[in-house]
C-alpha positions as CSV (number, residue, x, y, z in Angstrom):
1,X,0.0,0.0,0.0
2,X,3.0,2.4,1.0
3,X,4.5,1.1,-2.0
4,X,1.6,2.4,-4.5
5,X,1.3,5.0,-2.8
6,X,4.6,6.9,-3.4
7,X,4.0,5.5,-7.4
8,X,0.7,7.0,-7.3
9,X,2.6,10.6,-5.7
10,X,5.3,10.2,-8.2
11,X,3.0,9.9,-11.3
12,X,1.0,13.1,-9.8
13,X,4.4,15.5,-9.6
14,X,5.6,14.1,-12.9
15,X,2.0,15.1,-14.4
16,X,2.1,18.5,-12.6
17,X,5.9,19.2,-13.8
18,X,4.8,18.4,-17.6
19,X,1.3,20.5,-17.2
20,X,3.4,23.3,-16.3
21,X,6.0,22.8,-19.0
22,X,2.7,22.9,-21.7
23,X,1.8,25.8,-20.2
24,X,4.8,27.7,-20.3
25,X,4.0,30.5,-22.7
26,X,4.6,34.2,-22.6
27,X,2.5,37.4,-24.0
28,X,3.8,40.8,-22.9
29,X,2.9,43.9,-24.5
30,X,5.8,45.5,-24.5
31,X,4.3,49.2,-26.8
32,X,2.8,51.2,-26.4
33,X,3.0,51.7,-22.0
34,X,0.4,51.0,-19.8
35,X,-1.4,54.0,-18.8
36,X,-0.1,56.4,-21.9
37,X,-1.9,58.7,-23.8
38,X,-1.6,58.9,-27.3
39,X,-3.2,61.6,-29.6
40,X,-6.2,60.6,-31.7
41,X,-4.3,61.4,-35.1
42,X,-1.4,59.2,-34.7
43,X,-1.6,55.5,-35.5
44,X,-0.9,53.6,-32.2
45,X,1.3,50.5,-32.6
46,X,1.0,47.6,-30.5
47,X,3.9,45.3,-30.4
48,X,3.6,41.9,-28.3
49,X,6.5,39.6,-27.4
50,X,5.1,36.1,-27.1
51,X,7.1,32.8,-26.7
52,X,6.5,29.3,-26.3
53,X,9.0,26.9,-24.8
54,X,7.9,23.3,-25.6
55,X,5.1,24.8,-29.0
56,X,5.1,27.3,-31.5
57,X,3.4,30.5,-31.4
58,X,1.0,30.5,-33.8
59,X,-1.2,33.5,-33.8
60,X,-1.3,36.3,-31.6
61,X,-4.8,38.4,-31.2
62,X,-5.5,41.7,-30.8
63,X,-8.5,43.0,-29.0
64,X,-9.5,47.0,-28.4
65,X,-11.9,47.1,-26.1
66,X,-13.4,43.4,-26.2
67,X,-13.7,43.7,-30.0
68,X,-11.2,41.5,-32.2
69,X,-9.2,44.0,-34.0
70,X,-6.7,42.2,-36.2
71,X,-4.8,39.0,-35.7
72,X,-0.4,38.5,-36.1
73,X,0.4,35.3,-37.7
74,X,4.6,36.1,-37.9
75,X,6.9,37.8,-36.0
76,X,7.1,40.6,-34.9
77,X,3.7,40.7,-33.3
78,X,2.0,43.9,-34.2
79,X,-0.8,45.6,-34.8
80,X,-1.5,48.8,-36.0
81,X,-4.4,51.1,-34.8
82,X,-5.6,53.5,-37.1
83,X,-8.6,56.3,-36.5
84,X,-8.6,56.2,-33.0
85,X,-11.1,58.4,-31.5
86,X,-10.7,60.2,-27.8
87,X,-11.5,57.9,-25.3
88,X,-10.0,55.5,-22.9
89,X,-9.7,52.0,-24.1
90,X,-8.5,48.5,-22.3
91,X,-6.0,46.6,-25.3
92,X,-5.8,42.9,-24.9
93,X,-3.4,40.3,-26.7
94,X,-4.1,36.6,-26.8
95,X,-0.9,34.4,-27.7
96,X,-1.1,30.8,-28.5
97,X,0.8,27.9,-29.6
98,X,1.2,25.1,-31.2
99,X,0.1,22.6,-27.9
100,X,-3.1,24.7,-27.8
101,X,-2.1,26.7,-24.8
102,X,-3.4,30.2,-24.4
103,X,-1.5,33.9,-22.6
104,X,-3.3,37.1,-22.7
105,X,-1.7,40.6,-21.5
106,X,-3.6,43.6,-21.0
107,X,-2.9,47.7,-21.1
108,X,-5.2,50.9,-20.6
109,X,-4.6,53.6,-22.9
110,X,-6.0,57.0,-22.9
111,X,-6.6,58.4,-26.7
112,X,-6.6,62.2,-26.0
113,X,-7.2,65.0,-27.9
114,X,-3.7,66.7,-28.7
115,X,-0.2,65.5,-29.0
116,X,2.9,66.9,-28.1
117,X,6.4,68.3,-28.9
118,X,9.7,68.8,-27.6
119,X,12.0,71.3,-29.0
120,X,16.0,71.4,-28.0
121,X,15.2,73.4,-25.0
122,X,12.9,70.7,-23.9
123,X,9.8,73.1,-24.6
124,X,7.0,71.3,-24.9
125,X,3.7,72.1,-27.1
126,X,0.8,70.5,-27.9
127,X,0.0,69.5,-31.5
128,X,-3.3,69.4,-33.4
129,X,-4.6,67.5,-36.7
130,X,-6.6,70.1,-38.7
131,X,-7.5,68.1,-42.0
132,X,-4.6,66.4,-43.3
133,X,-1.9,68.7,-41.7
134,X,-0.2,68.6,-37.9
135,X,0.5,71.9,-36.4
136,X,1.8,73.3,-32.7
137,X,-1.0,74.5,-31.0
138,X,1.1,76.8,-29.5
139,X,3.9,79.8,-30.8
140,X,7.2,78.7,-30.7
141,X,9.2,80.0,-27.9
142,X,12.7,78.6,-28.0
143,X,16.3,80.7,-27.8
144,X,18.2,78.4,-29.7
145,X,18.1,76.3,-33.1
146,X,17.6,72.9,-33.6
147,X,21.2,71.8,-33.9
148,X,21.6,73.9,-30.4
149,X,23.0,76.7,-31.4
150,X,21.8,80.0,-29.5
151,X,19.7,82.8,-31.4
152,X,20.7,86.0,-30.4
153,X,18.7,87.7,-27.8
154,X,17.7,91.1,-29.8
155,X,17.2,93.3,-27.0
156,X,18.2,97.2,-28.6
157,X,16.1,98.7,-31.3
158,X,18.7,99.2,-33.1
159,X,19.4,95.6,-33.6
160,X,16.4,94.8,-35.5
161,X,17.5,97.2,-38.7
162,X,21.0,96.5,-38.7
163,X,21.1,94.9,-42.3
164,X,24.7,94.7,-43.3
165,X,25.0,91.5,-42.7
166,X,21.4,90.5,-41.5
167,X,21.4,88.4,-38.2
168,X,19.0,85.9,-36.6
169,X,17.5,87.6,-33.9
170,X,15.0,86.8,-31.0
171,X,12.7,88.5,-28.2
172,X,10.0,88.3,-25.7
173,X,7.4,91.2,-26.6
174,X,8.3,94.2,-25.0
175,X,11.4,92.5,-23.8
176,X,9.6,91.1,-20.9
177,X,9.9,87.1,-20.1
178,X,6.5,86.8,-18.6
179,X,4.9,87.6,-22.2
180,X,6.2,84.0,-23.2
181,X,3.4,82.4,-22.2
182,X,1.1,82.6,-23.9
183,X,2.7,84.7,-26.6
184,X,5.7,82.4,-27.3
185,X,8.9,84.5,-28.7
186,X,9.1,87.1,-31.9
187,X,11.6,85.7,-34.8
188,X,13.0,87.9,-37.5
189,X,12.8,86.1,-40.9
190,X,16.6,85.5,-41.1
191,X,16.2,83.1,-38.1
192,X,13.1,81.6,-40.2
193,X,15.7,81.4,-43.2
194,X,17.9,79.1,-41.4
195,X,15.6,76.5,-41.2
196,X,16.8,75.2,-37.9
197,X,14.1,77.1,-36.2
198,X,11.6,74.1,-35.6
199,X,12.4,71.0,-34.0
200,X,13.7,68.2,-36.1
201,X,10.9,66.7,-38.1
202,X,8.7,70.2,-38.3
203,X,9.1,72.9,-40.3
204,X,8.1,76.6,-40.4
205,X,5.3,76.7,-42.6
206,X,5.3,77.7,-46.5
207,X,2.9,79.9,-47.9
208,X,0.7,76.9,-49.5
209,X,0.6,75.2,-46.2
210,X,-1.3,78.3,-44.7
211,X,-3.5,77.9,-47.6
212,X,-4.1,75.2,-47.4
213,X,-5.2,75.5,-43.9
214,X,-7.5,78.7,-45.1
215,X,-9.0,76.7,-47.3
216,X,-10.1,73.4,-45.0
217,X,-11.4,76.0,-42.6
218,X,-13.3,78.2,-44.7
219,X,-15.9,79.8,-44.3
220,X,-14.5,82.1,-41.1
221,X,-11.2,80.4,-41.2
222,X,-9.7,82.9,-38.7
223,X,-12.5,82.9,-36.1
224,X,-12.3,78.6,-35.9
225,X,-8.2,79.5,-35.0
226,X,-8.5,82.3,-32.5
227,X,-8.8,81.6,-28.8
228,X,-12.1,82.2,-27.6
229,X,-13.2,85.4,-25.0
230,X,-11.0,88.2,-24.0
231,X,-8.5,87.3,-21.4
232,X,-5.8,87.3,-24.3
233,X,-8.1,89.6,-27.5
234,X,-9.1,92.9,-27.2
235,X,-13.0,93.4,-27.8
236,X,-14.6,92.2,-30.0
237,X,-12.6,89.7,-30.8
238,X,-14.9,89.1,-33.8
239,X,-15.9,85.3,-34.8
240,X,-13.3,83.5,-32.1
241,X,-14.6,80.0,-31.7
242,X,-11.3,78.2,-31.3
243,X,-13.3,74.8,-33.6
244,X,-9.4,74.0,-34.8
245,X,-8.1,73.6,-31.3
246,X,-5.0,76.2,-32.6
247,X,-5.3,78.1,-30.0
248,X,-4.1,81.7,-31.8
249,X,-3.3,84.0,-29.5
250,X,-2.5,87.8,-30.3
251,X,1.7,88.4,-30.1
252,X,1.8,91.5,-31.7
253,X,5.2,92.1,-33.6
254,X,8.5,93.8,-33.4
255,X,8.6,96.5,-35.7
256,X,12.1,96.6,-38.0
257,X,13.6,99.6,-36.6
258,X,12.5,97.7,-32.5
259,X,8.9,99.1,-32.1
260,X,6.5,96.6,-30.3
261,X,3.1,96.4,-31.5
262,X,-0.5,94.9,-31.8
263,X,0.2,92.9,-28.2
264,X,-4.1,91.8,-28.0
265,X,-4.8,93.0,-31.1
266,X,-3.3,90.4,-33.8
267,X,-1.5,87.1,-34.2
268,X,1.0,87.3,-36.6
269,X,3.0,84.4,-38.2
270,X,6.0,83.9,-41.1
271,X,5.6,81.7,-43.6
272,X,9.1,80.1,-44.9
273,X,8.6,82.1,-47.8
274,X,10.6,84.5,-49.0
275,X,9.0,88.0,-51.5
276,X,12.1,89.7,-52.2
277,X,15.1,90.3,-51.1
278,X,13.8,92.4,-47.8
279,X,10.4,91.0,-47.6
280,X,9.1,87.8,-46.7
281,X,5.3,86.5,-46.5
282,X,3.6,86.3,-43.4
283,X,-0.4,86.0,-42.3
284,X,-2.3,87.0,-39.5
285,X,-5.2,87.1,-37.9
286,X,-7.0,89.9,-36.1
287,X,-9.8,91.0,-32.9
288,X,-12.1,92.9,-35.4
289,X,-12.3,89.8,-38.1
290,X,-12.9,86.1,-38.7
291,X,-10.7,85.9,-41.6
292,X,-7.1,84.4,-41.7
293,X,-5.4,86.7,-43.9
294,X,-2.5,85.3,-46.2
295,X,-1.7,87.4,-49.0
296,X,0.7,89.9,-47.1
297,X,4.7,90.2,-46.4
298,X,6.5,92.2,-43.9
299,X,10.4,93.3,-43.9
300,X,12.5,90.2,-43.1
301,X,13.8,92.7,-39.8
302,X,10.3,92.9,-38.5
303,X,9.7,90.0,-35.7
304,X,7.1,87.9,-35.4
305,X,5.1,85.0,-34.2
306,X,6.3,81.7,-35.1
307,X,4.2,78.3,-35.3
308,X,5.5,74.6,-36.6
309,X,4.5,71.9,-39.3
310,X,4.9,68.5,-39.1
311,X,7.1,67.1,-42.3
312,X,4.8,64.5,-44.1
C-alpha cells in the first residue's frame, strides 16, 4: 500500500511538472506603455512579445476594447491602430501555440485630444490634426536652433534694422519674459531662413501650407483659429470659436527699426517664404475679423510669431 502509494505521488508530480511545462507561454505587450496617452491622429502601434517553450506561437490576437481587431500570424507581433477616437480604451493580446495553450496581456490607454512636442530646449507644445496637416497649438518659444546653437537675444532697437550683414534675432514682446506664455517669442525672418528654427521633423510653414489650412477651414477660417473670449483679445474679438483647437493668441510684432506692437490686437506668423530680397510672406489674424489673412509680407527685420508643421 506504501509502495503504491509513493508511485501514485510520483506519477502526480511528474504530471504537474509536464502540465506546467505545456503551459509555459509568454505574452507581454511590450508598446505602447500601460497607462499612456496617445493623440487621436497618430496610429498607435501595439507590439507583443510572445514565446513558447515546448510549441510554437501560432497566432497572436489583438483585442480593443473586447472587439477582435486584427490577428499577427509572424513575428514581430504587431498591430497597427488607425482612427482612434478620444477615449479610454482596455487593449488585450491573446498568444497561442502550437500545444493549444493560451496567454493574454492587458494595457489601458488614454486616446486624447492633442499630441505633443519637444524642441532642444525641452519646450514642450501640444500639437493638433486640422485636415490632413499637424500643427503646434502653440507659438514657438525657444532661444536656440535645432542643432543647439543659441539665437541671439535682440534686445536694442537698433538691432532689428541692422542689415549689413542681417542676423537671426529673438525676443520676448516688449522685452519682458512673462509675455512667453502665452505669446511664445518674436523671430525675424533671417532666423526663419535658417531653417533650424523648428524641431527636427517640423518645419516653419510655406505659404501653400497656410493655404491650405484657409481653405479646409473656410468659411470664417480665422475665427475657428483664434482663442475664444477676451482674457488674451481685445474686444470684439470678432468670430473666435477656437473649432481648430490652434489656439491663436495675439503676439503683436516687433517693428524693423524695435517698435512693439498689436500685443491683444493680432496674431501674426512667417511663412518660410521669401518675397524679395527684404520681404518675406507672413499672415495673421486679427480682434475685429474672422478671416485668416494670407496674401501679405513684412520686412525680413520685422519680428514675429512663429508656429511649426509636421514634415509628411
Amino acid at each position: 500500500m506504501k509502495k503504491t502509494l509513493i508511485i501514485f505521488l510520483t506519477l502526480l508530480s511528474i504530471f504537474s511538472c509536464n502540465k506546467e511545462i505545456e503551459n509555459n507561454i509568454t505574452c507581454i505587450i511590450v508598446n505602447p506603455e500601460n497607462q499612456v496617452e496617445k493623440p487621436y491622429f497618430e496610429t498607435i502601434l501595439i507590439e507583443v512579445d510572445a514565446k513558447s517553450e515546448d510549441g510554437i506561437i501560432e497566432k497572436v490576437d489583438f483585442y480593443i476594447n473586447g472587439n477582435l481587431a486584427g490577428t499577427a500570424i509572424n513575428r514581430p507581433f504587431f498591430h497597427q491602430w488607425e482612427d482612434s477616437v478620444v477615449g479610454d480604451y482596455t487593449i488585450k493580446a491573446t498568444a497561442f501555440d502550437s500545444n493549444g495553450n493560451s496567454k493574454s496581456d492587458e494595457i489601458e490607454v488614454m486616446v486624447i485630444e492633442y499630441g505633443n512636442l519637444q524642441d532642444v530646449e525641452e519646450n514642450f507644445y501640444k500639437t493638433v490634426k486640422i485636415g490632413g496637416q499637424i500643427w503646434m497649438n502653440e507659438n514657438l518659444k525657444t532661444s536656440r536652433f535645432n542643432d543647439g546653437k543659441t539665437i541671439k537675444y535682440g534686445k536694442l532697437d537698433s538691432e532689428w534694422s541692422q542689415i549689413n550683414p542681417p542676423k537671426s534675432l529673438q525676443c520676448w514682446y516688449d522685452n519682458n519674459s512673462e509675455y512667453e506664455n502665452p505669446y511664445g517669442r518674436l523671430y525675424n525672418w533671417y532666423a526663419v531662413e535658417t531653417e533650424k528654427l523648428c524641431p527636427q521633423g517640423w518645419s516653419v510653414p510655406t505659404y501653400n501650407d497656410w493655404e491650405v489650412l484657409s481653405d479646409y477651414l473656410e468659411p470664417n477660417a480665422g475665427g475657428k483659429l483664434k482663442n475664444e473670449g477676451y482674457k488674451y483679445w481685445k474686444s470684439p474679438n470678432v468670430g473666435a470659436t477656437n473649432d481648430a483647437k490652434f489656439n491663436a493668441v495675439p503676439a503683436g510684432l516687433r517693428h524693423n527699426g524695435g517698435k512693439f506692437e498689436y500685443l491683444g490686437e493680432a496674431g501674426i506668423w512667417w511663412t518660410s517664404d521669401s518675397y524679395n530680397l527684404g520681404d518675406a510672406f507672413r499672415v495673421y489674424v486679427n480682434y475685429n475679423s474672422d478671416t485668416l489673412v494670407n496674401r501679405f509680407w513684412s520686412f525680413k527685420l520685422t519680428g514675429l510669431s512663429v508656429r511649426c508643421i509636421k514634415d509628411q
